[in-house]
N, CA, C and O atoms as a CHARMM CRD file, in Angstrom:
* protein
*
  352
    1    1 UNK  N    -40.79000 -37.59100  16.50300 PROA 1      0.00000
    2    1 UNK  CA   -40.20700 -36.46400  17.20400 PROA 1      0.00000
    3    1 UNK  C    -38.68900 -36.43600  17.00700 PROA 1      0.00000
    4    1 UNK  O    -38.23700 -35.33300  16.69800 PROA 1      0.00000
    5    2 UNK  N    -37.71500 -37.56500  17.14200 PROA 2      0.00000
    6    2 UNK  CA   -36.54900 -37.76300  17.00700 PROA 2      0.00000
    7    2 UNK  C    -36.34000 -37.09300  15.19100 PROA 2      0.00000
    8    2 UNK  O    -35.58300 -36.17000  14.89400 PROA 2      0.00000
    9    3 UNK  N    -36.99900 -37.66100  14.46700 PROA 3      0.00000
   10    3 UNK  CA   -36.38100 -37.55100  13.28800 PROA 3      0.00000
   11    3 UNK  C    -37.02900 -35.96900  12.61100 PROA 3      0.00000
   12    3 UNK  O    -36.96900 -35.54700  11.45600 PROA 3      0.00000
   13    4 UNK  N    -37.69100 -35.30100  13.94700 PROA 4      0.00000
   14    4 UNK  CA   -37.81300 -34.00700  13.73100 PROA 4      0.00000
   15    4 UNK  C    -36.81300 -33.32800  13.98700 PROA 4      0.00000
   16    4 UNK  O    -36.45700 -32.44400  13.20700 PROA 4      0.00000
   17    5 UNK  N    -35.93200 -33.67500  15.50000 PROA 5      0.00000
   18    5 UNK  CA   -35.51100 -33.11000  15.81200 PROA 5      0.00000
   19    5 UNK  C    -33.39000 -33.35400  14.80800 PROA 5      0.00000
   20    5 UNK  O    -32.42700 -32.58800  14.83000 PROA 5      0.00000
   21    6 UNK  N    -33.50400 -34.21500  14.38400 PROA 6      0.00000
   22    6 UNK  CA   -32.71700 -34.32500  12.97600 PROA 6      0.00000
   23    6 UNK  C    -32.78300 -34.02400  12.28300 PROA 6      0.00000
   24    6 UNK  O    -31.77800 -33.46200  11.84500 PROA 6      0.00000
   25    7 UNK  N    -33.92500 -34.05700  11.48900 PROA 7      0.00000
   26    7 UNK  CA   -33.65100 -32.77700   9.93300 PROA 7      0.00000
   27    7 UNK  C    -33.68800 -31.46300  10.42100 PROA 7      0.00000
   28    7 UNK  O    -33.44400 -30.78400   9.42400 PROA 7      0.00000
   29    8 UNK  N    -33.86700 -30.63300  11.46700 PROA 8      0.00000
   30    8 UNK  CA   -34.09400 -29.81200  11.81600 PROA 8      0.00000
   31    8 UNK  C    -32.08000 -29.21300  12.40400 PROA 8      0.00000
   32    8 UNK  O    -31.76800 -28.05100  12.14500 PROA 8      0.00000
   33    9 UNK  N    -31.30400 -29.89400  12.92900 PROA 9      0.00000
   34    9 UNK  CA   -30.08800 -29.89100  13.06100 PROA 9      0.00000
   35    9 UNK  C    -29.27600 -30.41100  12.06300 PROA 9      0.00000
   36    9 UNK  O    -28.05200 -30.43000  12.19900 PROA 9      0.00000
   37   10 UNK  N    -29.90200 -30.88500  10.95600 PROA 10     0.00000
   38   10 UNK  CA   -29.16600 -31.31400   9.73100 PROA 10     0.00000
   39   10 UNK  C    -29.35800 -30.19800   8.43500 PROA 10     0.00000
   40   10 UNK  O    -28.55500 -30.01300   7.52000 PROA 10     0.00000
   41   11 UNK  N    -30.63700 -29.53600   8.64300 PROA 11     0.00000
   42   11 UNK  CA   -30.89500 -27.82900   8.03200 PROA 11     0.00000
   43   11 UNK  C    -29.73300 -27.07200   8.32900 PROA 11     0.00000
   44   11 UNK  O    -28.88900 -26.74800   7.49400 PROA 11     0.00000
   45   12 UNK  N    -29.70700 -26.76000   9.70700 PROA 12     0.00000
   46   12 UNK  CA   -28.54900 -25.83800  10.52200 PROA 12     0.00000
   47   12 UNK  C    -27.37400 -26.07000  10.04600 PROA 12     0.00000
   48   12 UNK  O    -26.56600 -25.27400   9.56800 PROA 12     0.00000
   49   13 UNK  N    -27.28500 -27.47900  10.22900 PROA 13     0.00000
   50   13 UNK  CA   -25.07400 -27.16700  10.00800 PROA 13     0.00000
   51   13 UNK  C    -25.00900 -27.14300   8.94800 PROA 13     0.00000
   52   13 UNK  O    -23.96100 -26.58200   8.62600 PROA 13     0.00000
   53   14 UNK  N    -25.80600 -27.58300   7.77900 PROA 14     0.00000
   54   14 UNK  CA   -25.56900 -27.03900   6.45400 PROA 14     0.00000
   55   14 UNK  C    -24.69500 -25.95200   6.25700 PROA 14     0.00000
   56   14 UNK  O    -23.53600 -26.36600   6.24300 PROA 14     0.00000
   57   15 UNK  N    -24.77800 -24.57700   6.07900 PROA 15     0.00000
   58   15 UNK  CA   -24.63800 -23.19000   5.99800 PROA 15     0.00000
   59   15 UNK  C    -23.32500 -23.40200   6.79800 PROA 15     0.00000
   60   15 UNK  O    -22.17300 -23.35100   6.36800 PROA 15     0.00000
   61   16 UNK  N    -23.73800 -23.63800   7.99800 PROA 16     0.00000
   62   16 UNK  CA   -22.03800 -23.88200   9.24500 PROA 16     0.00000
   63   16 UNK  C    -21.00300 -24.34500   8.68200 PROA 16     0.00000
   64   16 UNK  O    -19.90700 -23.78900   8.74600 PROA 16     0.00000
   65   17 UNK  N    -21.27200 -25.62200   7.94900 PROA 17     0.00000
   66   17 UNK  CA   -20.64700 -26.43900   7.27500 PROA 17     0.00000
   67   17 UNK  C    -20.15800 -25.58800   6.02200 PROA 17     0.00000
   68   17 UNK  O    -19.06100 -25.02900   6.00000 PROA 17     0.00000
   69   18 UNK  N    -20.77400 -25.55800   5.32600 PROA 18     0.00000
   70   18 UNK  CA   -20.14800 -24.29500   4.37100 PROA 18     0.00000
   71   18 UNK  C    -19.32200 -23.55100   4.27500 PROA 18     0.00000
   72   18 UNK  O    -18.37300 -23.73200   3.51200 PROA 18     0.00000
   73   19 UNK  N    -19.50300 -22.14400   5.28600 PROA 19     0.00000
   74   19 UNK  CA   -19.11800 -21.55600   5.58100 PROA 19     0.00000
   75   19 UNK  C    -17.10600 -21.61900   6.24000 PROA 19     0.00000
   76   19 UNK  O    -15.99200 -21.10700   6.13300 PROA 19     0.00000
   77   20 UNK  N    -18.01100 -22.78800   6.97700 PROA 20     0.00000
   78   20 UNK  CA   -16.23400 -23.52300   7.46100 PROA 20     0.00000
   79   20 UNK  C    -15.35400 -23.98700   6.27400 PROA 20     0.00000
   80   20 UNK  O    -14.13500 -23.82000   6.30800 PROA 20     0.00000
   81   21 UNK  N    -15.74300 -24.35200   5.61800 PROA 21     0.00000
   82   21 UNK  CA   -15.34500 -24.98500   4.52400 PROA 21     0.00000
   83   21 UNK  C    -15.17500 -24.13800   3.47600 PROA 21     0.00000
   84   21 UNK  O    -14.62000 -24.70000   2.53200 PROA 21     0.00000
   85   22 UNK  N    -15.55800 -22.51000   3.20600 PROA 22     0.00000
   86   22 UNK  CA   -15.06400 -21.32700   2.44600 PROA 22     0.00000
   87   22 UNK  C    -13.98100 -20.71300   3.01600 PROA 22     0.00000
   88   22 UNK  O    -13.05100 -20.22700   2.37300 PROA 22     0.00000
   89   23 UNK  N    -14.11100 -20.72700   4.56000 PROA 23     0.00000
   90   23 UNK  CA   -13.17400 -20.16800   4.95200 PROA 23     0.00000
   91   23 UNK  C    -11.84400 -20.86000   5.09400 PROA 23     0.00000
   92   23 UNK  O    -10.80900 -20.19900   5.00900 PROA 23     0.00000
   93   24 UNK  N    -11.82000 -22.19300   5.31200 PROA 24     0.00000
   94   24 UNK  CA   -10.51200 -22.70100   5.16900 PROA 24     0.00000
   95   24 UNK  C     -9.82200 -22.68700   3.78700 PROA 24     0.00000
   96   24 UNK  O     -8.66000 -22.28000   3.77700 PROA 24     0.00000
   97   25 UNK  N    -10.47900 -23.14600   2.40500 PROA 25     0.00000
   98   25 UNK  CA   -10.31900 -22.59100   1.59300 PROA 25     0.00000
   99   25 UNK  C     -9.43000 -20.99000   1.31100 PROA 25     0.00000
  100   25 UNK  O     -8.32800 -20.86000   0.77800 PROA 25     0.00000
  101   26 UNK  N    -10.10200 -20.18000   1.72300 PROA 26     0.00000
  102   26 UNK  CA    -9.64800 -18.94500   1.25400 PROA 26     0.00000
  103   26 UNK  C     -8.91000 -18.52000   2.36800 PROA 26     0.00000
  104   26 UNK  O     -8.47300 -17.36900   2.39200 PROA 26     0.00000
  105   27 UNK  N     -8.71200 -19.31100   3.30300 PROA 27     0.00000
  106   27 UNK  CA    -7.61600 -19.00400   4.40600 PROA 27     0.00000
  107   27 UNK  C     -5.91300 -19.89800   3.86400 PROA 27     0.00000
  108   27 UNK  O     -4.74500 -19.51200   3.85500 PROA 27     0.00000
  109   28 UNK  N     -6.40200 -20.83800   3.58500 PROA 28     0.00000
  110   28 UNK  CA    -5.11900 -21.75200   2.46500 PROA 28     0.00000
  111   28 UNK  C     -4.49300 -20.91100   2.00500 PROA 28     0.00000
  112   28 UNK  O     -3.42000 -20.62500   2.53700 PROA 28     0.00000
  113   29 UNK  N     -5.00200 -20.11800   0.69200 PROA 29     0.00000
  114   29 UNK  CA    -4.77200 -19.37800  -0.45500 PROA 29     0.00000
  115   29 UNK  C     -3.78200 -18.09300   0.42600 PROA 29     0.00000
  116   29 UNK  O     -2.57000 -18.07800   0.20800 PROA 29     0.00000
  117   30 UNK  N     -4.31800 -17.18900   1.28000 PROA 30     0.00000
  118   30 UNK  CA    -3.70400 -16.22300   2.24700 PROA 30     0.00000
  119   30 UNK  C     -2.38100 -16.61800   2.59500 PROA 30     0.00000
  120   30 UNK  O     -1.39900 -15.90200   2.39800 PROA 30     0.00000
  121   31 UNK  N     -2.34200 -17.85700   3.15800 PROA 31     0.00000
  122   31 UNK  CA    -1.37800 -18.28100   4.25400 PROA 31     0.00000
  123   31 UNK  C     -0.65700 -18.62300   2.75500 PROA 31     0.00000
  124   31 UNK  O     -0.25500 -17.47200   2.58900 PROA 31     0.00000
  125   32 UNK  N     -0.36000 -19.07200   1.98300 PROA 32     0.00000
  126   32 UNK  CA     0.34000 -19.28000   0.73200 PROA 32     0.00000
  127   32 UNK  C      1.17500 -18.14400  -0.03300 PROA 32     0.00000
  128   32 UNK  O      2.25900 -18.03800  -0.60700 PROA 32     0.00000
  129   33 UNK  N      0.18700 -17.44400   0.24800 PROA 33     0.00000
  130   33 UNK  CA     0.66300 -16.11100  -0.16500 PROA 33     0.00000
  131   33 UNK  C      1.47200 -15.23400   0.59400 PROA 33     0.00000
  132   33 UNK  O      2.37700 -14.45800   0.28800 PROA 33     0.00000
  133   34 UNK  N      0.99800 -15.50500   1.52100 PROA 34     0.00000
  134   34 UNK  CA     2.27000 -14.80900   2.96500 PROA 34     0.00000
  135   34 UNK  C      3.45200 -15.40900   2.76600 PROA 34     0.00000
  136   34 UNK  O      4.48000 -14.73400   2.80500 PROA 34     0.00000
  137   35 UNK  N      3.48200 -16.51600   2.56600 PROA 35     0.00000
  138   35 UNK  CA     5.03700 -17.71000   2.94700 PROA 35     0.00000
  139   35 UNK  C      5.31200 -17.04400   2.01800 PROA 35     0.00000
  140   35 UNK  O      5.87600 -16.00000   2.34400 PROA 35     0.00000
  141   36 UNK  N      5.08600 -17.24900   0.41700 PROA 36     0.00000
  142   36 UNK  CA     6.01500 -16.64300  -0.56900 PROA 36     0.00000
  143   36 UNK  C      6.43600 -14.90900  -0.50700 PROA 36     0.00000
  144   36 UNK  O      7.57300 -14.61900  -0.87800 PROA 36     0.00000
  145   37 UNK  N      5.76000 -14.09100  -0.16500 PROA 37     0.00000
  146   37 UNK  CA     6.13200 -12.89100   0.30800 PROA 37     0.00000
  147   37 UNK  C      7.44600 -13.06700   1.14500 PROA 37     0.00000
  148   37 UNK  O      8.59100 -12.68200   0.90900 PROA 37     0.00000
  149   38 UNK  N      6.98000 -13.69300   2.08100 PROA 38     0.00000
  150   38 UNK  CA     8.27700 -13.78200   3.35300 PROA 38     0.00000
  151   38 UNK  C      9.58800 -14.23400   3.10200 PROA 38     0.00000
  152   38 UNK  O     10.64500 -13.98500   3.68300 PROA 38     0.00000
  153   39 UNK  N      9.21500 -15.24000   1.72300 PROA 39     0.00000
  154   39 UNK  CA    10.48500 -15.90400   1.35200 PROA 39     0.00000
  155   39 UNK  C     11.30700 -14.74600   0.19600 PROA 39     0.00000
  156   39 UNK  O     12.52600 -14.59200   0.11300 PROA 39     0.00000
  157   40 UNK  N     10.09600 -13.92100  -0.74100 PROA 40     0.00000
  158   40 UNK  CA    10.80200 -13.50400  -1.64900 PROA 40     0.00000
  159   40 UNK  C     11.61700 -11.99900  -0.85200 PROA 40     0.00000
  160   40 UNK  O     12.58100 -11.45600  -1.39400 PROA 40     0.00000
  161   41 UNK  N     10.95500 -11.44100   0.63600 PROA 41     0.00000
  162   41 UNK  CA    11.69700 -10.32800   0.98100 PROA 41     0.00000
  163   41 UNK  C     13.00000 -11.02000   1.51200 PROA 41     0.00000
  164   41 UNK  O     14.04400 -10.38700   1.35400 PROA 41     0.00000
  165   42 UNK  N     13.06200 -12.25200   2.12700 PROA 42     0.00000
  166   42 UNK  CA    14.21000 -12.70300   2.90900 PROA 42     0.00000
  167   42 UNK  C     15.30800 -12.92900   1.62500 PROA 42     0.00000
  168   42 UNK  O     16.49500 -12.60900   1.70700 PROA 42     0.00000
  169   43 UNK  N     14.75400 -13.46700   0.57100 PROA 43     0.00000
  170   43 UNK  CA    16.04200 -13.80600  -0.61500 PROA 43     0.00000
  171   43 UNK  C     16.55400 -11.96900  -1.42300 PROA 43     0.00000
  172   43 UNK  O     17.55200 -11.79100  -2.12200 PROA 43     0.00000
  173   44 UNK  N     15.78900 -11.15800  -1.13200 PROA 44     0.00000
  174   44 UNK  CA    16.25000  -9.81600  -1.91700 PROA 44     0.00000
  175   44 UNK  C     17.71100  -9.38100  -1.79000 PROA 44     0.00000
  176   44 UNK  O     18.20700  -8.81600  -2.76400 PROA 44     0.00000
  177   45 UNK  N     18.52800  -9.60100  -0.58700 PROA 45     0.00000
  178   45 UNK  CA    19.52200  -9.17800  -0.40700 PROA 45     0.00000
  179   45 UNK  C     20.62300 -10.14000  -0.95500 PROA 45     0.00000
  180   45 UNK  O     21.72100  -9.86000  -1.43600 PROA 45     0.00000
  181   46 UNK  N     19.82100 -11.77000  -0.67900 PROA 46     0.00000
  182   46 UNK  CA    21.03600 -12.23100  -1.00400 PROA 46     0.00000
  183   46 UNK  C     21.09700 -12.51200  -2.23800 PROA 46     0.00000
  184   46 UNK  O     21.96600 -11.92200  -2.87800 PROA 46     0.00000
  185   47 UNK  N     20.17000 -13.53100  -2.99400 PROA 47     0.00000
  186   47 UNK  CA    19.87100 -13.70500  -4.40000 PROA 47     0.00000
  187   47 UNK  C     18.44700 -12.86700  -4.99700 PROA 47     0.00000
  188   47 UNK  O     17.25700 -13.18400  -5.02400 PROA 47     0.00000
  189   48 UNK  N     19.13000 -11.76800  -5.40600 PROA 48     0.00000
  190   48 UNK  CA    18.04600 -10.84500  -6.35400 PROA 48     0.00000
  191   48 UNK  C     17.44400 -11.03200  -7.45000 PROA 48     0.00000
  192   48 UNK  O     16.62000 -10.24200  -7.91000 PROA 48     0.00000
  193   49 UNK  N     17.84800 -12.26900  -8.06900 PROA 49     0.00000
  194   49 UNK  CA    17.48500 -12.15200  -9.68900 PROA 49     0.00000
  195   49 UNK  C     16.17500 -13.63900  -8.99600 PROA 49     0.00000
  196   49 UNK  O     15.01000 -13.53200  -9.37800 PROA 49     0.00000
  197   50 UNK  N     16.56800 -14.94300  -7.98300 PROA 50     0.00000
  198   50 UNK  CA    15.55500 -15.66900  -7.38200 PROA 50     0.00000
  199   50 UNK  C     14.39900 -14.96500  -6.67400 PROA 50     0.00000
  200   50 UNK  O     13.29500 -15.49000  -6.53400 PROA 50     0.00000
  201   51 UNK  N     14.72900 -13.70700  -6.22200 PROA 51     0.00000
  202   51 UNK  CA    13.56700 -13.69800  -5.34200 PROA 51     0.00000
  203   51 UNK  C     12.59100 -12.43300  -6.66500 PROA 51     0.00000
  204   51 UNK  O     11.55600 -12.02100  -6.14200 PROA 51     0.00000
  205   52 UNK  N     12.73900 -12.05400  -7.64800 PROA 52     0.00000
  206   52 UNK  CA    12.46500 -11.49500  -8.75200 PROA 52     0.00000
  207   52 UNK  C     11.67000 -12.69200  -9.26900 PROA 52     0.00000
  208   52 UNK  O     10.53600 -12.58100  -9.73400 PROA 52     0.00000
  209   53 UNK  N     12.15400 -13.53000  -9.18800 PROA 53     0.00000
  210   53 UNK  CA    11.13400 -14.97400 -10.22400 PROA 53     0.00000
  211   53 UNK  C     10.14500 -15.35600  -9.05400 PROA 53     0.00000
  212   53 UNK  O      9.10600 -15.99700  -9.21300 PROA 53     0.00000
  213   54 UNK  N     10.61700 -14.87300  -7.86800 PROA 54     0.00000
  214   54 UNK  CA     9.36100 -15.43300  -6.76600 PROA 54     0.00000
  215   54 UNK  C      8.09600 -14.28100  -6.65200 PROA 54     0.00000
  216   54 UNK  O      6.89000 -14.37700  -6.42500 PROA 54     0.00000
  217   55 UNK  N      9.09000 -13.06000  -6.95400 PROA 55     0.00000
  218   55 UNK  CA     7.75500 -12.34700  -6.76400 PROA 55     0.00000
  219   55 UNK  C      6.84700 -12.08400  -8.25700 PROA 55     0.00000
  220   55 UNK  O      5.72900 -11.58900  -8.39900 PROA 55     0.00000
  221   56 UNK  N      7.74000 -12.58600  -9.20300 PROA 56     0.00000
  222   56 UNK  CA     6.53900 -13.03000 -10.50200 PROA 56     0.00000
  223   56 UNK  C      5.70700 -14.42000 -10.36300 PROA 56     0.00000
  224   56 UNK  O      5.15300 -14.96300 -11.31800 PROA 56     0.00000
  225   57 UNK  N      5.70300 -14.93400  -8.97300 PROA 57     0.00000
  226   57 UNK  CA     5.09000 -16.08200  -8.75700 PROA 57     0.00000
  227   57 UNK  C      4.30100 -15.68900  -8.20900 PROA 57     0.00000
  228   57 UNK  O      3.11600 -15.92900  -8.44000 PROA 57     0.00000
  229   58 UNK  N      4.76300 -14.91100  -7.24900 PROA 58     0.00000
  230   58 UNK  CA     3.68500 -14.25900  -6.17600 PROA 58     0.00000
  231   58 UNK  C      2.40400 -13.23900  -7.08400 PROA 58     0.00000
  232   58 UNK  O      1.22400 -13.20300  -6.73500 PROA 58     0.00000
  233   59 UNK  N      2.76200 -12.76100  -7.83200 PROA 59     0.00000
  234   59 UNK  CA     1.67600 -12.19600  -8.47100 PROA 59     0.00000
  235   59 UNK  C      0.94800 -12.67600  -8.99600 PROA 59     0.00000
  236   59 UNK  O     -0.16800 -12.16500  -9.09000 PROA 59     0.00000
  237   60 UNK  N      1.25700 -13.92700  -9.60400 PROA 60     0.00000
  238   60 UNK  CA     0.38600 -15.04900 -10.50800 PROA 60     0.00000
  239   60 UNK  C     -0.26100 -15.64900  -9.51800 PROA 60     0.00000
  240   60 UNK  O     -1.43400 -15.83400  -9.84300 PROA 60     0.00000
  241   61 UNK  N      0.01400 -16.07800  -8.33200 PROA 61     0.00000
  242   61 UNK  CA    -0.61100 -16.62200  -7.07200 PROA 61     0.00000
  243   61 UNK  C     -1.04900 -15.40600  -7.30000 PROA 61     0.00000
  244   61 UNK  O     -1.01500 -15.31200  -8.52600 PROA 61     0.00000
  245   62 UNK  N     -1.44400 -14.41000  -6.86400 PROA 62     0.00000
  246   62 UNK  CA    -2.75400 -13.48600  -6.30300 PROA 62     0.00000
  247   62 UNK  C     -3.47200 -13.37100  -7.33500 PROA 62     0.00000
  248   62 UNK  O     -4.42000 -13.10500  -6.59700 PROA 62     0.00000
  249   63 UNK  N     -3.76600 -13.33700  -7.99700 PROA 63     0.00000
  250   63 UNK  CA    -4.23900 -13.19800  -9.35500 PROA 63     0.00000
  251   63 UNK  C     -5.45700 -14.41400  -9.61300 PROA 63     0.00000
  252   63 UNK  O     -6.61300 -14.26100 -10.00800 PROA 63     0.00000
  253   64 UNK  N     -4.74100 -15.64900  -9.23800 PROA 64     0.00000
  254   64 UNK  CA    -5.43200 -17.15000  -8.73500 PROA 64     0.00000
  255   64 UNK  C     -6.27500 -17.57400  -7.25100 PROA 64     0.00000
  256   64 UNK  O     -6.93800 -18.50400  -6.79300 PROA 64     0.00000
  257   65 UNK  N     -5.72200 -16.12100  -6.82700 PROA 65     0.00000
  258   65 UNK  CA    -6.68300 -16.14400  -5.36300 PROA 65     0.00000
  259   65 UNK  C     -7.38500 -15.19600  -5.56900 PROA 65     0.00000
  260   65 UNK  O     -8.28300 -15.11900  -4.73000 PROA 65     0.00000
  261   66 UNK  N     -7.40000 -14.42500  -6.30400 PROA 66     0.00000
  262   66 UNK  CA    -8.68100 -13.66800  -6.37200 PROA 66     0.00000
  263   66 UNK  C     -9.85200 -14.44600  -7.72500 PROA 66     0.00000
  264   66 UNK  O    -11.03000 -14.09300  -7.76600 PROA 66     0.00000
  265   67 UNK  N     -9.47000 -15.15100  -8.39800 PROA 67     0.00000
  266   67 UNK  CA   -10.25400 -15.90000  -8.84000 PROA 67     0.00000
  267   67 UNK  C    -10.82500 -17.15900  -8.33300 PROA 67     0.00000
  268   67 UNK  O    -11.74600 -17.81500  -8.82000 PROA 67     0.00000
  269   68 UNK  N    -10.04600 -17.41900  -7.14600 PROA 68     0.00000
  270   68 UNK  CA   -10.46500 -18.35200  -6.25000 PROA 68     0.00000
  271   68 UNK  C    -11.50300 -18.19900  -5.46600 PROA 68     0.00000
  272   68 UNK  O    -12.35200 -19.04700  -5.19200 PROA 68     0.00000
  273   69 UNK  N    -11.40100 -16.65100  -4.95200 PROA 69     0.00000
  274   69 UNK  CA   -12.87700 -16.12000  -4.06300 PROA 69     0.00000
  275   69 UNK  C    -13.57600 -15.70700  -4.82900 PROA 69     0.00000
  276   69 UNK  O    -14.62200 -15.30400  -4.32100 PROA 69     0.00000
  277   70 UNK  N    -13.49200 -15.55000  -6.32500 PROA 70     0.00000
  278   70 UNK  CA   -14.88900 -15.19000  -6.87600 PROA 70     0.00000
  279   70 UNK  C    -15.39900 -16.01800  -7.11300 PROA 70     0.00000
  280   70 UNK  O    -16.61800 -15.85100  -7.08600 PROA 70     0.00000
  281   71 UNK  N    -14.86900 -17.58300  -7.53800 PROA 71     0.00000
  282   71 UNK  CA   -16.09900 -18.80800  -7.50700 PROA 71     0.00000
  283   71 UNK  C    -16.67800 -19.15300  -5.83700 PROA 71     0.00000
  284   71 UNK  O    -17.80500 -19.30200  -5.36600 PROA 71     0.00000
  285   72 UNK  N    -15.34400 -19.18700  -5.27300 PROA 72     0.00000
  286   72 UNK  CA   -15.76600 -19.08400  -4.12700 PROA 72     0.00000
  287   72 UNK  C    -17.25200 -18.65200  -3.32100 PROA 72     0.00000
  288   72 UNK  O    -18.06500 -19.18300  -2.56400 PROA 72     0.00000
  289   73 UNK  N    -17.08600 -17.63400  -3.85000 PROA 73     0.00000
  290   73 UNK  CA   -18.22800 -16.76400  -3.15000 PROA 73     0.00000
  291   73 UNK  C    -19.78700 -17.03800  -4.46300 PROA 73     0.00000
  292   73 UNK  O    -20.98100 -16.87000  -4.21200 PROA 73     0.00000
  293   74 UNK  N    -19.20100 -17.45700  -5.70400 PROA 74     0.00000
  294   74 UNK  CA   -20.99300 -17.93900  -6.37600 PROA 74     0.00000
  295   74 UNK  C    -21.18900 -19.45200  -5.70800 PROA 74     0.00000
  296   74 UNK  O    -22.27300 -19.86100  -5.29300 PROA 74     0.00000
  297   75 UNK  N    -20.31900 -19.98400  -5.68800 PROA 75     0.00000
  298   75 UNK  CA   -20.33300 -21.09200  -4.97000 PROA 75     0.00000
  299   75 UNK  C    -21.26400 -21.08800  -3.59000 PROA 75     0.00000
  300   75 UNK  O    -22.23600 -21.83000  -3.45300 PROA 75     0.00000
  301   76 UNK  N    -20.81100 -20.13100  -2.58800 PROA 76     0.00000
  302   76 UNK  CA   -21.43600 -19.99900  -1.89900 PROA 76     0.00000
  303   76 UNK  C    -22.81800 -19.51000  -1.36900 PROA 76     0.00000
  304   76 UNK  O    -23.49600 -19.86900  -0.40600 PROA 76     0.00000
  305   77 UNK  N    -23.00900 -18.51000  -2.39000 PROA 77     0.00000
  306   77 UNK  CA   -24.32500 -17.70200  -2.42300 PROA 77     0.00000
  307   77 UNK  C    -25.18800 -18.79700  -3.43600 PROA 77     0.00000
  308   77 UNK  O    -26.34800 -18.38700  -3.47700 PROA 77     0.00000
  309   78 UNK  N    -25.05300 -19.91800  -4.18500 PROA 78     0.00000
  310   78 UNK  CA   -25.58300 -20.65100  -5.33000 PROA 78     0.00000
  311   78 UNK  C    -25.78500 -22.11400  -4.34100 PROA 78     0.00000
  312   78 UNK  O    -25.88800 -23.18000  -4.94900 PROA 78     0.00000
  313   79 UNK  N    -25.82700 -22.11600  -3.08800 PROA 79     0.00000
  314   79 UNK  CA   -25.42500 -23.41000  -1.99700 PROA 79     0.00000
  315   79 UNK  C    -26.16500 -22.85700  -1.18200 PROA 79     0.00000
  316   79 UNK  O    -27.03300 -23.60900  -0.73800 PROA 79     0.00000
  317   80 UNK  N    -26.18000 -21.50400  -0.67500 PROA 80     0.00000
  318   80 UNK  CA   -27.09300 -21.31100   0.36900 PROA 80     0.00000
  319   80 UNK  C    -28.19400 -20.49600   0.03100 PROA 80     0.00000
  320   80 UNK  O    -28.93300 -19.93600   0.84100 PROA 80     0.00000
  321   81 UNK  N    -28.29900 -20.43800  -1.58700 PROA 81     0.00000
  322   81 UNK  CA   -29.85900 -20.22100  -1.84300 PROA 81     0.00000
  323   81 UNK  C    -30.69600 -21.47600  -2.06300 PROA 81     0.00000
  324   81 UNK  O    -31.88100 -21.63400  -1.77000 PROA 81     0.00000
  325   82 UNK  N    -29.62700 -22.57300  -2.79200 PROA 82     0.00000
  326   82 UNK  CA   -30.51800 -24.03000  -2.51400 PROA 82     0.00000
  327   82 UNK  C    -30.66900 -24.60500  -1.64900 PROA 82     0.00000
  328   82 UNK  O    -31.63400 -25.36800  -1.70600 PROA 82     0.00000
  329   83 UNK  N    -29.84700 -24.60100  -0.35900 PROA 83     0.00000
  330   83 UNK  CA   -30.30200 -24.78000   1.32300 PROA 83     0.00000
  331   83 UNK  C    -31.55100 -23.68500   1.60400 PROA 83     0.00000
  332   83 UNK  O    -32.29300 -23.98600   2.53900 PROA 83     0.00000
  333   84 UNK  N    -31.69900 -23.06300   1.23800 PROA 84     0.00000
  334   84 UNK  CA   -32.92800 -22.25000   2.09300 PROA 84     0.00000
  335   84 UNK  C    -34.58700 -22.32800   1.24500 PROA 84     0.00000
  336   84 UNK  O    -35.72300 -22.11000   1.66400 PROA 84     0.00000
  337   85 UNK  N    -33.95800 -22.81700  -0.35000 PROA 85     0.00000
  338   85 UNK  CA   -34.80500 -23.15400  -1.14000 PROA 85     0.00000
  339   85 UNK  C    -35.74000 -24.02500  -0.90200 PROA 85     0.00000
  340   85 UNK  O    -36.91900 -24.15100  -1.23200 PROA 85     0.00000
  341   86 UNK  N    -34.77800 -24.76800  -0.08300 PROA 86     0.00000
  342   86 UNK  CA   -35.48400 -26.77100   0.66300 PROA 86     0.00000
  343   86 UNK  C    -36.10400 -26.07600   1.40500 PROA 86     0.00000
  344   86 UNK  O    -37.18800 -26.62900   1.59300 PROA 86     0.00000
  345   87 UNK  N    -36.03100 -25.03400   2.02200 PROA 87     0.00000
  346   87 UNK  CA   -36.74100 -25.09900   3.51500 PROA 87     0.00000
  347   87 UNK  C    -38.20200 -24.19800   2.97900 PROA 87     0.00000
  348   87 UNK  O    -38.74000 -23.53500   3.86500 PROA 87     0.00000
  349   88 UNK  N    -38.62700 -24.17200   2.05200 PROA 88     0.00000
  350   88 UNK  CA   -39.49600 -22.98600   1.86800 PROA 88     0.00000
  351   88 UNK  C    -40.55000 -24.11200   1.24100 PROA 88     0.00000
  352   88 UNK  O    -41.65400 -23.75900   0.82500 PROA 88     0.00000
């Protein structure tokens, strides 16, 4: 009964687990991308030609976060079709 009631809560947080773990991920990448925004509007006035090389950074960062959520997300859909695979 015990070790029913364990694989049965070890099924569950699977997906939970996951999920937490996509989202911090692709919450990283966001919050990365904000700071350099924030930094390259705060440098515009004073050094223009630095915050010009930041926002050619900043584009290469987004560019890397959107390739980040597209493995991301086969990653995820390729993880929780083999979690549900077990259960069938």
């Amino acid at each position: 009964m015990t070790l029913i009631l364990i694989e049965t809560t070890s099924l569950l947080i699977r997906p939970l687990a996951l999920g937490v773990r996509l989202t911090a991920n692709l919450t990283a990448g966001h919050l990365l991308i904000q700071l350099i925004s924030t930094a390259t509007i705060t440098l515009l006035p004073i050094l223009p030609t630095v915050s010009i090389l930041t926002s050619l950074i900043l584009l290469l960062l987004t560019i890397l976060e959107i390739a980040v959520a597209i493995i991301q997300a086969y990653v995820f859909v390729l993880l929780l079709s083999l979690y549900l695979q077990e259960n069938i």
